[in-house]
N, C-alpha and C positions, 0 to 999 in steps of 0.2 A: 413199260411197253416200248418196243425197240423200233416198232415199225409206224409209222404217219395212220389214220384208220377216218374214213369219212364216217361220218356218224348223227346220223337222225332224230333228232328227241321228237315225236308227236302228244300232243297235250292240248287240252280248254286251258290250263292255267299257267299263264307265263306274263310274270310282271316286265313292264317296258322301262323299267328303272333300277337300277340296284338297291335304293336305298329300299323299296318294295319287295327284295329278294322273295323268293319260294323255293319248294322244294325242286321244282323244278329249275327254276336258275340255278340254284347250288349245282345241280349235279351237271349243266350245262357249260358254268364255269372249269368245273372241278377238271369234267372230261377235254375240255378249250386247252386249260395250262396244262394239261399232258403231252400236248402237240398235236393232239386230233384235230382233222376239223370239222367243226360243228354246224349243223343247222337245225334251227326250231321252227317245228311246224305250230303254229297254234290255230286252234279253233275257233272263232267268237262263236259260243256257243249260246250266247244268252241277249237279248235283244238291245240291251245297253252296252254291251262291249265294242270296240276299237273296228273300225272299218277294215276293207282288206289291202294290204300296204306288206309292201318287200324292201326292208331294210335292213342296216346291221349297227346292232346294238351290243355297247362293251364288248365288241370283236366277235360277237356271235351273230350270223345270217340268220333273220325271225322273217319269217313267211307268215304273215296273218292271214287266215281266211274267213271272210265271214257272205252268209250267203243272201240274198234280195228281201227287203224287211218282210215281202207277204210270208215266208218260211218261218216267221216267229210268233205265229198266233199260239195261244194258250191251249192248254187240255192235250190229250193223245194224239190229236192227229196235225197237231203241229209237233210232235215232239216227235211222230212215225214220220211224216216228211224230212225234217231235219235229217233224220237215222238214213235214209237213206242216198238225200240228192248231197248231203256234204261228200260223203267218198266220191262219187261222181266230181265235183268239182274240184274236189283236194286232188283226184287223180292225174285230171288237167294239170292244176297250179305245178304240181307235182314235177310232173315231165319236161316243163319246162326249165323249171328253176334249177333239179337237184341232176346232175350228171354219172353221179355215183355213189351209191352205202352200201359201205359193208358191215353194216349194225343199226336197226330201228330200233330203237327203243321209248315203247308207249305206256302210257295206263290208265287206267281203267277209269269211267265206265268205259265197256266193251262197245256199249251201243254207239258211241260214238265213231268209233275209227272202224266200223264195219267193213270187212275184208280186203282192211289198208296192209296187214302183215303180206298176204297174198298177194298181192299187187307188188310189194317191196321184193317181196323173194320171185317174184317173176321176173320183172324188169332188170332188177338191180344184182341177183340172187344172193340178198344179205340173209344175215342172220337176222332173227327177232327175238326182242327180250320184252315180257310182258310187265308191268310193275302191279300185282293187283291189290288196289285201296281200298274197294269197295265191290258188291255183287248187287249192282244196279236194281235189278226187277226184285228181290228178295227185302233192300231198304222201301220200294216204293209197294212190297203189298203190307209189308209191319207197319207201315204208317199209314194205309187206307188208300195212298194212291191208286193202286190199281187194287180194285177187287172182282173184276172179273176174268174171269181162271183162262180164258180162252187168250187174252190180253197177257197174264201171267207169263204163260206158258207160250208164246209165243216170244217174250224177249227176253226168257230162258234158253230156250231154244238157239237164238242169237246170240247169248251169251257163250254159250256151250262151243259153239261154230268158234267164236273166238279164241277162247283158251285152245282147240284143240290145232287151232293153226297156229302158234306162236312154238318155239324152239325152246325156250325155258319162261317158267312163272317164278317171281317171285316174291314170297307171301309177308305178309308185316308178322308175324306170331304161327306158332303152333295151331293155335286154337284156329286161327284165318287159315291156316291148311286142310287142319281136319274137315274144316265147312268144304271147303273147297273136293274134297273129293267125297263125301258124304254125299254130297249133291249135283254133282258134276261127275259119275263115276268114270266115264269113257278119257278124263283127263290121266294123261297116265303120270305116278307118284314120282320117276325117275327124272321128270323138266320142272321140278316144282324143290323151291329152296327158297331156305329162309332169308329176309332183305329188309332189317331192320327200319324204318326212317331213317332220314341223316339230315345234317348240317353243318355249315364251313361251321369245325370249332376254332373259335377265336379267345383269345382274353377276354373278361368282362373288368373294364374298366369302372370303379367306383362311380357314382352320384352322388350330388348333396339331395339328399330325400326330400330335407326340408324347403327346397325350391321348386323341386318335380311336384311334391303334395300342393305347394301352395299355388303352382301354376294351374292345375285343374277342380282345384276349391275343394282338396283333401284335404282331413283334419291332421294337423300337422304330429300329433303325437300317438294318436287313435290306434286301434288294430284295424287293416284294412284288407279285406278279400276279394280278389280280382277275377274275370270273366272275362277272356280278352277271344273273339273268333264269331263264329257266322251265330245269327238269332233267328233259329228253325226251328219245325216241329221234331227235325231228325235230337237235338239238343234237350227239347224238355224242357225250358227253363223256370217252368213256376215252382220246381222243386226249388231250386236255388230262391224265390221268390216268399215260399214258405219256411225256407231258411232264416232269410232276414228279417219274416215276421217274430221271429222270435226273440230279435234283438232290440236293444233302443239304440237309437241314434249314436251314443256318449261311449255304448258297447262294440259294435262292428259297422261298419259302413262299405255297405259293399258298390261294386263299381262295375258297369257294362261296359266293353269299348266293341266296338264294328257295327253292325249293319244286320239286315236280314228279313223275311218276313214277318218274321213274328215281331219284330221290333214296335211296332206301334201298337201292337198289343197289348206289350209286358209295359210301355209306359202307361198305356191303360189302365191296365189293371194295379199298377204303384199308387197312382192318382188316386182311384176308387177306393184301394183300400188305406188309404192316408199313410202310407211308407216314408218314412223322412231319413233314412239311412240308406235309401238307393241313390245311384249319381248315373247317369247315362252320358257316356263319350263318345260323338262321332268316330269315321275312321278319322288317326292321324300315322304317319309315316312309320317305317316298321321301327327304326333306331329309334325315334321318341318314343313308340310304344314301349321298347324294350326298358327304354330308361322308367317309362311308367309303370313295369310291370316289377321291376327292380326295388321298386319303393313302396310298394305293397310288401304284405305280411301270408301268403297265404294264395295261391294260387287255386280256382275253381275250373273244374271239368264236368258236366254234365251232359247224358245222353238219356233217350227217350225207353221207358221202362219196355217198350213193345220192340226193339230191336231182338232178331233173332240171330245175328249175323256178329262175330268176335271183331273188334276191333282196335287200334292202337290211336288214342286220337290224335292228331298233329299239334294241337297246342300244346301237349307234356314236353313238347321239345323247347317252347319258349321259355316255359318254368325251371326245366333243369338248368336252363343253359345258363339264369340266373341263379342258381340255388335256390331254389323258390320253392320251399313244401307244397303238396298237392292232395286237394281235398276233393274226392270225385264220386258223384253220383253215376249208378251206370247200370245198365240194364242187367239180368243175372245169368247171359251167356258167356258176357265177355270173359276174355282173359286177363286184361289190363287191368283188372285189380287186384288179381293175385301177382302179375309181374311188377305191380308199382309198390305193391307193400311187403312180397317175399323177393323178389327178384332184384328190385331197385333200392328197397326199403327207404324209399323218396317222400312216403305221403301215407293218406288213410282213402280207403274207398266201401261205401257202402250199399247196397241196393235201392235204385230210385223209387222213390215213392215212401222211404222210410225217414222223416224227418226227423224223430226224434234220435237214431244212431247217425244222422250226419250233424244233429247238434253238437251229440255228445264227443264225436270226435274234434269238432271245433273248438268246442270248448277246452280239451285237452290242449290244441296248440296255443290257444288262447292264454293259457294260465302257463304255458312251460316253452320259455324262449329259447331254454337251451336246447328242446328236441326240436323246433322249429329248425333252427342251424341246423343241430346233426341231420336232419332228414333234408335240408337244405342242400346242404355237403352233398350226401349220398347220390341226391338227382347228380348233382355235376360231377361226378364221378362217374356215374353210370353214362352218363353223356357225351362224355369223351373217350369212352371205352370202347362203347357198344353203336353208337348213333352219328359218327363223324360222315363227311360224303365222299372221302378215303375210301374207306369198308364199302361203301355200297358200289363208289366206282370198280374199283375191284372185282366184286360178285358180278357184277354184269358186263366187266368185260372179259371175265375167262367167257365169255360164250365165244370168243374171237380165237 
């Protein structure tokens, strides 16, 4: 790109560190060393996040905002507050901070940045490019959060308002588009394209395994199956939980690493039901996790068998990035397991709730090291192909 371009990331999730990178640093970086200049807006969207502070980190301008603790009460009508006084104030922060974009670039959920595109193409008159990961009001009625329709359909409604103000969508899979106009018909097909996940591809440098296993009290010889990202109802994880019941200790030992609600549950439930093949790892730093994910046999993805909505999850990107075969439990909308096992041919994915075919597919990796690798391989092949933050830079700056 030949010409300098101010350019806006708005997001809830931006790590204040590189070695915590996200998807959203990658592509903040990526767009930075092209000669743009960048500014990140972020959200504290969640009542334990970062105060609000205007700094610049690894050469990127990060505007934090977050808004007075009374706005963070629990249930709907702290969540309908948020929705609406954060635009109001991001519009302030806004105005004074950023002088000129000719490119915002947000994603989703929609209910957050509530008719921030609008605001951008008024003031500014940039273009907007939408990244959509998720269909907010559609994950929160598959999971019981909201069940009253009037509730529903009101931050559908909101959703809708969003897509139809943004310049171009860009959807993680096929399947995430189809949803997308199925249920959203007024978004029209011609701003909507495909925009794979990405990641800085780099080399992955060996490990001694045998250090990494024995720093977190891994059996140093064992087959081991890992679980590395958020512990929610949106994940499911007692499938993965009646997985490991079916092992002994000496056979798989599986491993949790992050945080999440449900977290104090599933150690619960390990306890109660005397599980001695589960290992539970706080968070630690993204690079060690990676070395830790590196020295596992067997990469776990699990989603909630009630999702209605296609998705691409973001930890297949950790898996591939290491060769990591992938074993994934997953609701039976999705697409991601016909793309992980014909598309990728990286792994095996089975419908949640069916333990005995996610055994038997373990057990397959279990007994055969050499498709372990090749399916290994495959990920990181397909990773560097399809998934780099190249390609996505790209897609969304032809909107320029």
């Amino acid at each position: 790109m030949s010409l300098r371009k101010n350019i806006v990331l708005l997001t809830t999730k931006y790590a204040d560190e590189k070695k915590d990178a996200w998807l959203t640093n990658e592509l903040a970086y990526s767009m930075s060393e092209e000669g743009n200049d960048v500014t990140v807006v972020v959200f504290s969207w969640l009542k334990n996040e970062p105060e609000s502070v205007t700094k610049v980190i690894d050469g990127i301008k990060v505007i934090r905002i977050k808004l007075p603790s009374i706005f963070y009460s629990s249930g709907v009508i702290g969540t309908g507050l948020k929705i609406f006084v954060f635009p109001f104030l991001a519009r302030y922060k806004i105005a004074q901070e950023i002088k000129c974009c000719d490119l915002l670039i947000a994603n989703t959920p929609c209910v957050t940045i509530l008719g921030m595109s609008r605001f951008f193409r008024k003031r500014y008159n940039s273009k907007c490019f939408l990244v959509l990961w998720d269909f907010f009001p559609f994950y929160l009625k598959d999971l019981g959060a909201i069940r009253n329709k009037l509730f529903f359909g009101f931050f559908r409604y909101l959703e809708e308002l969003m897509y139809t103000s943004f310049d171009r969508i860009g959807c993680m899979t096929e399947g995430n588009a189809r949803f997308l106009f199925e249920n959203f018909p007024s978004v029209s097909k011609e701003k909507v394209q495909l925009l794979p996940l990405w990641a800085k591809i780099k080399k992955i440098e060996p490990v001694d395994k045998s250090k990494v296993r024995k720093r977190y009290n891994l059996p140093p010889e064992g087959f081991v199956a890992i679980y590395g990202g958020a512990m929610s109802i949106v994940q499911e994880l007692e499938n993965i939980l009646e997985l490991a019941a079916m092992y002994s200790k000496d056979e798989v030992t599986f491993v949790f690493i992050g945080k999440g609600t449900e977290k104090d549950r599933l150690q619960k439930a390990v306890a109660t039901r005397g599980l001695q093949n589960i290992i539970f790892i706080d968070y630690i730093p993204r690079e060690e996790y990676e070395h830790v994910v590196q020295s596992c046999d067997v990469g776990l993805i699990s989603l909630s068998r009630k999702l209605t909505v296609p998705s691409f999850p973001s930890k297949s990107l950790d898996y591939f990035k290491v060769s990591l075969p992938i074993l994934a439990s997953l609701d039976s909308v999705t697409d991601f397991g016909d793309i992980l096992e014909n598309g990728v041919r990286g792994g095996y994915a089975v419908v949640a709730g069916d333990a005995a075919a996610l055994k038997a597919k373990l057990d397959m990796l279990i007994e055969n090291s050499a498709l372990c690798a090749e399916l290994g391989r495959n990920g990181r092949h397909y990773y560097e192909k399809n998934l780099s933050v190249e390609n996505a830079r790209s897609i969304i700056i032809s909107l320029l």
